[in-house]
Kinemage of the C-alpha trace (Angstrom):
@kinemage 1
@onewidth
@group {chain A} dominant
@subgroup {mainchain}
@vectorlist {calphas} color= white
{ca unk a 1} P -146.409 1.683 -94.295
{ca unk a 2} L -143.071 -0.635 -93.893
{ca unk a 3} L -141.733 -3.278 -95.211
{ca unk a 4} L -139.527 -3.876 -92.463
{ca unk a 5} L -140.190 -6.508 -89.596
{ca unk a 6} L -139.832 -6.560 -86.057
{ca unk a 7} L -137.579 -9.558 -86.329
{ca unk a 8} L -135.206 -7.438 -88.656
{ca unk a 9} L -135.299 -4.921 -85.873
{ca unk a 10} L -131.698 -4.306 -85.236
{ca unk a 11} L -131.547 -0.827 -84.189
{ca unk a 12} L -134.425 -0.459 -81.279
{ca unk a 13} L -135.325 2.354 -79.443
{ca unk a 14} L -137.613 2.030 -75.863
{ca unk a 15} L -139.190 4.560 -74.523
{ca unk a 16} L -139.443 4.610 -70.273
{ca unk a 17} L -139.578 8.357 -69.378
{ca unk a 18} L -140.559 7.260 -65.606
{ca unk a 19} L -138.216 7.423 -62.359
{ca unk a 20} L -135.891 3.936 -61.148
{ca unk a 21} L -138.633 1.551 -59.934
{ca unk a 22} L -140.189 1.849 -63.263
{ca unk a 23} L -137.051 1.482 -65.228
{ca unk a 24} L -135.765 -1.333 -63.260
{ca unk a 25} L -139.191 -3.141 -63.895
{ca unk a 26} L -138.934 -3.107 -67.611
{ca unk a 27} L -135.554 -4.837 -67.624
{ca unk a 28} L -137.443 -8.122 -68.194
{ca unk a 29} L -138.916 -6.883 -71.560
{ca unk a 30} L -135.800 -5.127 -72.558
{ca unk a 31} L -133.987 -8.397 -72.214
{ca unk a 32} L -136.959 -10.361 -74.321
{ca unk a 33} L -136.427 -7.643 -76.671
{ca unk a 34} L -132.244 -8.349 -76.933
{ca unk a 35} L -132.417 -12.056 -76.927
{ca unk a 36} L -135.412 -12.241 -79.981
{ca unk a 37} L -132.730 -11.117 -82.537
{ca unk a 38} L -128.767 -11.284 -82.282
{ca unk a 39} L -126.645 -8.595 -82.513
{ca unk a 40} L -130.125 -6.460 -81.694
{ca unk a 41} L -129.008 -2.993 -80.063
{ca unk a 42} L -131.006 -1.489 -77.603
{ca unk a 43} L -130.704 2.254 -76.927
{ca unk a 44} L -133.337 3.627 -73.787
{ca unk a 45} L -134.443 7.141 -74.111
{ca unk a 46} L -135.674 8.154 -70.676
{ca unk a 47} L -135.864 11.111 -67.488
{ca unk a 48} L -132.999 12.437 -65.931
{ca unk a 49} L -134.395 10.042 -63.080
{ca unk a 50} L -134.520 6.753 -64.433
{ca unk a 51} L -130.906 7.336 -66.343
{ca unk a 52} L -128.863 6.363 -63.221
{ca unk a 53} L -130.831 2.906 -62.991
{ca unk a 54} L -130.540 2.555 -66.535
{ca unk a 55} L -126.218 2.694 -66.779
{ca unk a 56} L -126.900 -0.379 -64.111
{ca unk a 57} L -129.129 -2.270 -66.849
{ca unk a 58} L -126.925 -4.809 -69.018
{ca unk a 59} L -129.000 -5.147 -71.967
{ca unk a 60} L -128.849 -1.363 -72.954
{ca unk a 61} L -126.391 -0.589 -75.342
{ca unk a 62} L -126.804 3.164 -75.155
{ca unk a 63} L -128.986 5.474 -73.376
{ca unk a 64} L -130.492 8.831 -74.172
{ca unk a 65} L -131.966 11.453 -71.324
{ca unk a 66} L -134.983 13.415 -71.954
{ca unk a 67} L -137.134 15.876 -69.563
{ca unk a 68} L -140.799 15.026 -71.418
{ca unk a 69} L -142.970 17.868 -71.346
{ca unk a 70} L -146.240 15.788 -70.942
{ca unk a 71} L -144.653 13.818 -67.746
{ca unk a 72} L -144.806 14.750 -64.277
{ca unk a 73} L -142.236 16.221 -63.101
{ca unk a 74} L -140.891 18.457 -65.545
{ca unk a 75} L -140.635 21.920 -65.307
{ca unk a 76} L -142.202 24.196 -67.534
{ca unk a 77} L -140.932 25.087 -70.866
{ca unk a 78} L -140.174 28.096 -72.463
{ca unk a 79} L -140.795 27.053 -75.804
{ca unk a 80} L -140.767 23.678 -77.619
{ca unk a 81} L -137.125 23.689 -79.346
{ca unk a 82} L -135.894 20.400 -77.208
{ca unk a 83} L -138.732 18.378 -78.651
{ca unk a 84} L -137.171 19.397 -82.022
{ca unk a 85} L -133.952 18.519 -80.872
{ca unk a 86} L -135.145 15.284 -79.731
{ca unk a 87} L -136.993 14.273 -82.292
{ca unk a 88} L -134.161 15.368 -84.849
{ca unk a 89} L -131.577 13.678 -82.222
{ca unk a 90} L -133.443 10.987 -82.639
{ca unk a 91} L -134.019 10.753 -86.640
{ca unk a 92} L -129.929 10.830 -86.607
{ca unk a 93} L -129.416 7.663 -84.900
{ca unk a 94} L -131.391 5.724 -88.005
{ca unk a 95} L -133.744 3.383 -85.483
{ca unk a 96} L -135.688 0.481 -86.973
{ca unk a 97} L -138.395 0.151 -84.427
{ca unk a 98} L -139.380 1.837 -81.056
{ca unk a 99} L -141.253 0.619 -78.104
{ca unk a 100} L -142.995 2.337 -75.859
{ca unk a 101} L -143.534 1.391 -72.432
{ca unk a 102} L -146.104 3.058 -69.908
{ca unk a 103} L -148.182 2.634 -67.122
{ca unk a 104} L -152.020 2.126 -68.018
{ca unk a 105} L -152.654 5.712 -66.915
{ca unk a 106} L -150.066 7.257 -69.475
{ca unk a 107} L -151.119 8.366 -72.416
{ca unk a 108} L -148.597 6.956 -75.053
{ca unk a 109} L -149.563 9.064 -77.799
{ca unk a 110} L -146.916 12.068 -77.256
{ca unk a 111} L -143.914 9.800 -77.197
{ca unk a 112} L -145.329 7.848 -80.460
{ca unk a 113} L -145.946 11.281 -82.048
{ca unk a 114} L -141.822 12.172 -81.402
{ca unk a 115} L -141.053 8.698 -82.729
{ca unk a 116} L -142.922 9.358 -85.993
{ca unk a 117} L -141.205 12.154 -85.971
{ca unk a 118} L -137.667 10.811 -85.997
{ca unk a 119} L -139.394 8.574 -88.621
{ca unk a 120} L -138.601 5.417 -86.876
{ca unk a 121} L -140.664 2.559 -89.092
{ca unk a 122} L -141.969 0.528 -86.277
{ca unk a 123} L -143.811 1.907 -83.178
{ca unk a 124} L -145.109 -0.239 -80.446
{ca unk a 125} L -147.309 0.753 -77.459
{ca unk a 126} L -150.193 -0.162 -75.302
{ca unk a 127} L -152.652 2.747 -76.121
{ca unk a 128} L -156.290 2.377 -75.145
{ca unk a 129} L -157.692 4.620 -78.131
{ca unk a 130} L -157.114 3.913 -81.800
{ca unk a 131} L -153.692 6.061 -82.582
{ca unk a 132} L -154.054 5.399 -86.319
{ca unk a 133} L -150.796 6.388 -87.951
{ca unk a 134} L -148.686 7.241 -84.844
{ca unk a 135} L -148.314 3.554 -83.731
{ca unk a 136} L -147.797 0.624 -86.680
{ca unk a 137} L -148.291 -2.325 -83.707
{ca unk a 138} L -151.151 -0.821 -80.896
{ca unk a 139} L -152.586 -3.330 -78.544
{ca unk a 140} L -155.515 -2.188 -77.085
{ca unk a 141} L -154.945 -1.625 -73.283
{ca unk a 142} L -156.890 -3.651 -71.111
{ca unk a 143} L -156.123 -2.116 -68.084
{ca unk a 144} L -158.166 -1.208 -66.028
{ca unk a 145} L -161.471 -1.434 -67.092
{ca unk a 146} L -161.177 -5.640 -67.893
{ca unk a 147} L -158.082 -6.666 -65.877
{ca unk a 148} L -154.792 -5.832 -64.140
{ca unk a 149} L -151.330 -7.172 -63.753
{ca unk a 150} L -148.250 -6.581 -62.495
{ca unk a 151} L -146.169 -4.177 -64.284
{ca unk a 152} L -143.313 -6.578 -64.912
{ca unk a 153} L -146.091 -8.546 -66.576
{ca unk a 154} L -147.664 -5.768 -68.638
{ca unk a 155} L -144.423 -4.797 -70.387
{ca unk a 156} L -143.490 -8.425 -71.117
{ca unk a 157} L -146.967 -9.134 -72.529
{ca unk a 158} L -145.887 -5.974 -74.731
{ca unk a 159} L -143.122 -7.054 -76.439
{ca unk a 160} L -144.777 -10.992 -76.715
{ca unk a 161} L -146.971 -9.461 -79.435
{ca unk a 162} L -144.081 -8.705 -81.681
{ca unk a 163} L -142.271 -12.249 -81.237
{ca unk a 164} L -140.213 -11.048 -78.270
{ca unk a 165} L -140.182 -13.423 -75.107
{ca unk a 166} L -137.357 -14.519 -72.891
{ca unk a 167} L -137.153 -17.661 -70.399
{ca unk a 168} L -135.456 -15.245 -67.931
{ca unk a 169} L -138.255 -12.697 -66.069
{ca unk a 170} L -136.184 -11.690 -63.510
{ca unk a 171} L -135.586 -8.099 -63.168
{ca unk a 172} L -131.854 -6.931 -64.563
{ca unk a 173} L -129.449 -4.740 -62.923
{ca unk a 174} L -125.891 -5.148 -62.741
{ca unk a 175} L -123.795 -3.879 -59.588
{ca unk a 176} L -120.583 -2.869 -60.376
{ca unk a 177} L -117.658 -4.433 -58.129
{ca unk a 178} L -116.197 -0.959 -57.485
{ca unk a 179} L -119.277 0.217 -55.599
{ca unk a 180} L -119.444 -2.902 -53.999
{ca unk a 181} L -115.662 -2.513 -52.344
{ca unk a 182} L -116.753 1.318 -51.352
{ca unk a 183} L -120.040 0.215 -49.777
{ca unk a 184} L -117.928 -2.291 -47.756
{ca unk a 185} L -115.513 0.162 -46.800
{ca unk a 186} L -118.104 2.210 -45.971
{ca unk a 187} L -119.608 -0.385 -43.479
{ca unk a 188} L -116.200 -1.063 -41.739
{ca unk a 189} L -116.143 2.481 -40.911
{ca unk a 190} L -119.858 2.840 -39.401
{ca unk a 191} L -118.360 -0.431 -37.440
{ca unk a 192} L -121.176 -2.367 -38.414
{ca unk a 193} L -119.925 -6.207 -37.618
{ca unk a 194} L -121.362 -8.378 -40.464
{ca unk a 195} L -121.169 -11.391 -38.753
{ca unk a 196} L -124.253 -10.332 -36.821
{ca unk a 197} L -127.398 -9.486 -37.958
{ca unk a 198} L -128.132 -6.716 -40.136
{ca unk a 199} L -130.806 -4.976 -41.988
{ca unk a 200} L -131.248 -1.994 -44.157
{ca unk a 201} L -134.470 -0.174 -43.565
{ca unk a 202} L -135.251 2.452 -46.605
{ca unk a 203} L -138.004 4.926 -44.780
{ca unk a 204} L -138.596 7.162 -47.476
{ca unk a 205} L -140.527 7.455 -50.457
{ca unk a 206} L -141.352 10.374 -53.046
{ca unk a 207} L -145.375 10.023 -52.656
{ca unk a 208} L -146.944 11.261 -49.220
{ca unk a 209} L -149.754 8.248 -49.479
{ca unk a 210} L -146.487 5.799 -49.956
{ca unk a 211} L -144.593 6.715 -46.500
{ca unk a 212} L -145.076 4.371 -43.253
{ca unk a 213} L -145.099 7.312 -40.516
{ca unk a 214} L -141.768 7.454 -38.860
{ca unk a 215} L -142.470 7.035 -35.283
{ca unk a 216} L -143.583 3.477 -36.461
{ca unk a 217} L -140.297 2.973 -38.162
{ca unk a 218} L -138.815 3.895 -35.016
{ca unk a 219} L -140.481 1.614 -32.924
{ca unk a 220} L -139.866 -1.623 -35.940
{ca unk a 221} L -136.577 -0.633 -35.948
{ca unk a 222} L -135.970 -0.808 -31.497
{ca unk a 223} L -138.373 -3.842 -31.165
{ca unk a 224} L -135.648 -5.385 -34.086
{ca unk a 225} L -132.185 -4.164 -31.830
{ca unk a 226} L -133.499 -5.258 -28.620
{ca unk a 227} L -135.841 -8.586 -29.864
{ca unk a 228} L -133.869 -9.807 -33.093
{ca unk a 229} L -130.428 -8.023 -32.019
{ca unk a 230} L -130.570 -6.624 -35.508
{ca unk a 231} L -127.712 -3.986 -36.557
{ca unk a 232} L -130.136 -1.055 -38.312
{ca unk a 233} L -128.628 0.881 -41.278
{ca unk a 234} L -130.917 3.125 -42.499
{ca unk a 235} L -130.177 5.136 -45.590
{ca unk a 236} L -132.301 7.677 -48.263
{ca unk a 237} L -131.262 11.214 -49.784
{ca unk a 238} L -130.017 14.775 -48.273
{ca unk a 239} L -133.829 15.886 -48.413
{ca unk a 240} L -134.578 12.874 -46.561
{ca unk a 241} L -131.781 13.695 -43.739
{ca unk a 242} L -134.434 15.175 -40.863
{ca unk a 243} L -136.626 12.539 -41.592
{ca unk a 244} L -133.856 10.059 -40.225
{ca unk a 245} L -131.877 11.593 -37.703
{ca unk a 246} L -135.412 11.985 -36.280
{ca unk a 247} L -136.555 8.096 -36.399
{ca unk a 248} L -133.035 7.383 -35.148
{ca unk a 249} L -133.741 9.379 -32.235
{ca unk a 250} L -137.264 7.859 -31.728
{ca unk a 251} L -135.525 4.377 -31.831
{ca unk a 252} L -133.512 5.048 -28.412
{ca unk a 253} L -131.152 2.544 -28.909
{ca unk a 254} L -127.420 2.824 -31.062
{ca unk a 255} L -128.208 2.728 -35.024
{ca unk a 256} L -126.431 3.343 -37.887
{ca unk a 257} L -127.167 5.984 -41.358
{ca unk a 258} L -126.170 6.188 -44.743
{ca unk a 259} L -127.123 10.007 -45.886
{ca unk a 260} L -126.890 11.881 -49.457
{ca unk a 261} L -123.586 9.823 -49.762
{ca unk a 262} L -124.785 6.628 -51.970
{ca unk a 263} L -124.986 6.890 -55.757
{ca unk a 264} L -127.910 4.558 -57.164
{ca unk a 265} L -124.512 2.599 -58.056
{ca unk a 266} L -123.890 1.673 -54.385
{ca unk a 267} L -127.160 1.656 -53.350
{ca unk a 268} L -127.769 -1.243 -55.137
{ca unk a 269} L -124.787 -2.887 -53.709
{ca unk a 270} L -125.622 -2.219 -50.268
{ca unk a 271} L -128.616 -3.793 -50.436
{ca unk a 272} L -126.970 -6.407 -52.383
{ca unk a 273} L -125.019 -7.138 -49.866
{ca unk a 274} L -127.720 -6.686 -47.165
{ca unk a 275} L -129.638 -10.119 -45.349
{ca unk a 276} L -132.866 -8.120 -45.831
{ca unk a 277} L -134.634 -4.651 -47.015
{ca unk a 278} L -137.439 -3.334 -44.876
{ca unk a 279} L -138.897 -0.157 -46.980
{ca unk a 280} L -141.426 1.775 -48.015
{ca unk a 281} L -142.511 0.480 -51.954
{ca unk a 282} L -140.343 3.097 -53.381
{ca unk a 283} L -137.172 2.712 -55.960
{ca unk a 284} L -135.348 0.225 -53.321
{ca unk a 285} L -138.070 -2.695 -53.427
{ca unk a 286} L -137.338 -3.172 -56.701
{ca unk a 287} L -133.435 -2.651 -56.579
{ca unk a 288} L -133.995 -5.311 -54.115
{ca unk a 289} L -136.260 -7.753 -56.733
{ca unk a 290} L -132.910 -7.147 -58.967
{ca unk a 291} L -130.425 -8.371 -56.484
{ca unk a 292} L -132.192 -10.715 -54.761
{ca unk a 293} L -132.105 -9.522 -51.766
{ca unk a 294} L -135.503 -10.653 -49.350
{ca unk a 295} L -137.046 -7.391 -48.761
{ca unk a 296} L -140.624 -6.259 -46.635
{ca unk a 297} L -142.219 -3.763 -48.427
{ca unk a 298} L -144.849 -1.861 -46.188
{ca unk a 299} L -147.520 -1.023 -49.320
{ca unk a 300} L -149.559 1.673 -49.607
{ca unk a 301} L -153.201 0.280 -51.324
{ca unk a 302} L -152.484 3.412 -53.952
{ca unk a 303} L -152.428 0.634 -56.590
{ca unk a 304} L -151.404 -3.369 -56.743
{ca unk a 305} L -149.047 -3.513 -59.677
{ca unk a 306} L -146.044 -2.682 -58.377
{ca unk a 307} L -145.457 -5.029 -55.825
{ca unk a 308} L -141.773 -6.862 -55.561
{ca unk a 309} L -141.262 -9.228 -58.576
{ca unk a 310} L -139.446 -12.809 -58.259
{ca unk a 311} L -137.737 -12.396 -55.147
{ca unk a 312} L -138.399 -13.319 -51.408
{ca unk a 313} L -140.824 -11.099 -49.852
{ca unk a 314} L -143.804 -9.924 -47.467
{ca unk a 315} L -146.007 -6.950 -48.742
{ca unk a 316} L -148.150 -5.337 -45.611
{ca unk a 317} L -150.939 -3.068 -46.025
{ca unk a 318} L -154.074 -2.455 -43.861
{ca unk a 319} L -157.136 -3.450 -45.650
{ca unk a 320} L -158.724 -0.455 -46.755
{ca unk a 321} L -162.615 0.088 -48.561
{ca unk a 322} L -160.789 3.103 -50.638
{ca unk a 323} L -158.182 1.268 -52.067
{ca unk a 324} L -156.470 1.136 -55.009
{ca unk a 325} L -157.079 5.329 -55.285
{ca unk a 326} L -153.996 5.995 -57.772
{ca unk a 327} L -153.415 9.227 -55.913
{ca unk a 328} L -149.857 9.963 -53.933
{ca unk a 329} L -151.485 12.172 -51.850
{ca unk a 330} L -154.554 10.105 -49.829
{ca unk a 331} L -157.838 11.476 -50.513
{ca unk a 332} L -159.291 10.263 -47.205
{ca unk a 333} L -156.615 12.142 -45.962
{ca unk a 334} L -155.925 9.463 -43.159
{ca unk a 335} L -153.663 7.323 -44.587
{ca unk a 336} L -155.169 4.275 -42.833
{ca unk a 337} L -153.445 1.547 -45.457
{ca unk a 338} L -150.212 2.750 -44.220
{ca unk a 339} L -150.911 4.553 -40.660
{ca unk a 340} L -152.906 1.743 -39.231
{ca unk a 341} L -150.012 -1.279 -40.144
{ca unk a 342} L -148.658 -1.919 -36.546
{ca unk a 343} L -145.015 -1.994 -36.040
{ca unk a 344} L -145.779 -5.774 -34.323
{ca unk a 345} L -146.870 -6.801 -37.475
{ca unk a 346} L -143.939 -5.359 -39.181
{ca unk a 347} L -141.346 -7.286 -36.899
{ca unk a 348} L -143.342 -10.511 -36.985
{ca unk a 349} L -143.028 -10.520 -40.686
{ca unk a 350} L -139.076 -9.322 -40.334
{ca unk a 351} L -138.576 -12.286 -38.657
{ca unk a 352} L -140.561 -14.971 -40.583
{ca unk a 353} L -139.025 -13.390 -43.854
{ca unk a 354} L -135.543 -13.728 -42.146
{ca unk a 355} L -135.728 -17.284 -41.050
{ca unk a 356} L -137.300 -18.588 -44.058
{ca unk a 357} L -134.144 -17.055 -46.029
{ca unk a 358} L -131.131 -17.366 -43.547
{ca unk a 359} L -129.289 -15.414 -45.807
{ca unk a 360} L -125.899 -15.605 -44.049
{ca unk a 361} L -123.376 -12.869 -43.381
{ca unk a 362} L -121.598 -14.809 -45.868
{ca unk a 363} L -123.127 -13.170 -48.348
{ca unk a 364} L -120.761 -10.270 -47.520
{ca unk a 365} L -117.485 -12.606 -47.015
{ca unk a 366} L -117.480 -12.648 -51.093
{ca unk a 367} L -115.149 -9.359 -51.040
């Protein structure tokens, strides 16, 4: 037991060990957490993936990287000598409370267990068995068997329960100017004219079940050139290069890429800077939510709490019986929540979401 209190919290620790989308949509509970107490510092222990989102995030004060055996993607280990480390890492930094956010599918439990051993006073977590000692705050997870919610909403109804709430919801991310300058640079020398209209389209995505085939990208992406006279700029990773060199090809017409040669930094101000985001619901969407930028996210029925969060949008999906599967690879094996979403449908809603917004080239004029 403690005698400490989460409102004399001032050393906190949170726990995200997911990838950017996730990271980025637990900026709203990281801020409730740094506004409930001043002077409150905020350090975010999380995966070599999520750490480049997380140097964007203004309310963290510090952050810590950590390949977690019991997530994902991790390779195997040899032996377990960094969860010492960790936890002993962790135990040196003297942290009055830790919170630990998840999805309702993640067990919590490991990542309490490394907190008690760091012996960190207060630990708080969603956790839908009792976790007796390993967690001194555990509300009982509701999801999914009694209800679901977004999961800007779940980690904000987290940190509620210990006195932590914030008028602001919006998602946090902070785009340094210096990216900003290169990303314009970078646009005056792919000749794009930003007094005309522009879009970035984002067409891929880590999970099989969450990409829109790219012969329908191509197609969006002509019918927007020759019926919108949209400028396309598509962008993703080296891995990702075949995968748009070929939809640039499929679209026939002149187009524009941004390859392997964005950091998460500039990313973020490209679409920033962009009048719209058309994309897969991957990492981007929510970069988007953070910026502001109006953004059609073509969503795959794998679940429905991720969609984008406070900011202009259309979500499209094809109404499927076997939805909301949780898989990233599609059991059916046809894809049809994705597959079946015409590109017609896709440009209709580029264009409604565009002239409901009008957001002006200006938006670029600020540099």
């Amino acid at each position: 037991m403690t005698n400490l209190h989460w409102n004399q919290a001032e050393n906190v620790l949170c726990v995200r060990l997911d990838t950017i989308g996730d990271v980025l949509m637990t900026t709203p509970a990281l801020r409730a957490l740094k506004v409930s107490r001043a002077n409150r510092r905020l350090t975010l222990l999380t995966s070599p993936a999520g750490v480049e989102a997380a140097a964007l995030v203004p309310e963290l004060d510090n952050v810590l990287v950590y390949d977690a055996p019991w997530m994902k993607a991790t390779a195997p280990r040899a032996d377990s000598q960094p969860e010492y480390g960790m936890a002993e890492r962790l135990r040196q930094e003297v942290f009055d409370a830790a919170v630990i956010f998840t999805v309702y599918s993640q067990n919590p439990l490991p990542s309490a267990f490394l907190c008690y051993l760091a012996n960190i006073p207060l630990r708080l977590a969603h956790c839908p068995e009792n976790p007796y000692q390993l967690l001194t705050d555990w509300v009982l997870d509701p999801e999914p068997a009694h209800s679901l919610r977004h999961e800007v909403r779940r980690q904000l109804d987290l940190v509620a329960t210990v006195g932590c709430q914030s008028p602001d919801e919006r998602l946090a991310l902070q785009v340094p100017e210096l990216a900003t300058g290169r990303v314009l640079n970078r646009l005056a020398e792919l000749e794009i004219d930003l007094k005309r209209p522009w879009i970035v389209i984002h067409p891929g995505a880590t999970a099989l079940s969450r990409r829109y085939p790219p012969e329908s990208f191509a197609e969006v992406a002509r019918q927007l050139v020759l019926e919108l006279g949209e400028q396309i700029l598509l962008t993703g990773t080296e891995p990702e290069r075949e995968l748009i060199e070929g939809i640039q090809q499929g679209i026939g017409v002149a187009s524009h890429a941004l390859i392997g040669c964005l950091n998460l930094a500039e990313l973020s101000a490209l679409i920033a800077l962009a009048p719209l985001l058309l994309s897969n619901n991957t990492g981007p969407v929510h970069i988007a939510a953070a910026v502001g930028t109006p953004v059609v996210d073509l969503y795959a029925l794998s679940n429905p709490q991720h969609t984008p969060w406070q900011v202009p949008n259309r979500v499209l999906s094809h109404d499927v019986p076997c939805k909301y599967c949780y898989k990233s690879i599609c059991p059916e094996g046809h894809y049809h929540c994705l597959h079946l979403l015409t590109p017609e449908t896709v440009v209709a809603a580029v264009r409604e979401l565009l002239q409901e917004t009008q957001r002006p080239a200006s938006v670029l004029e600020i540099a």
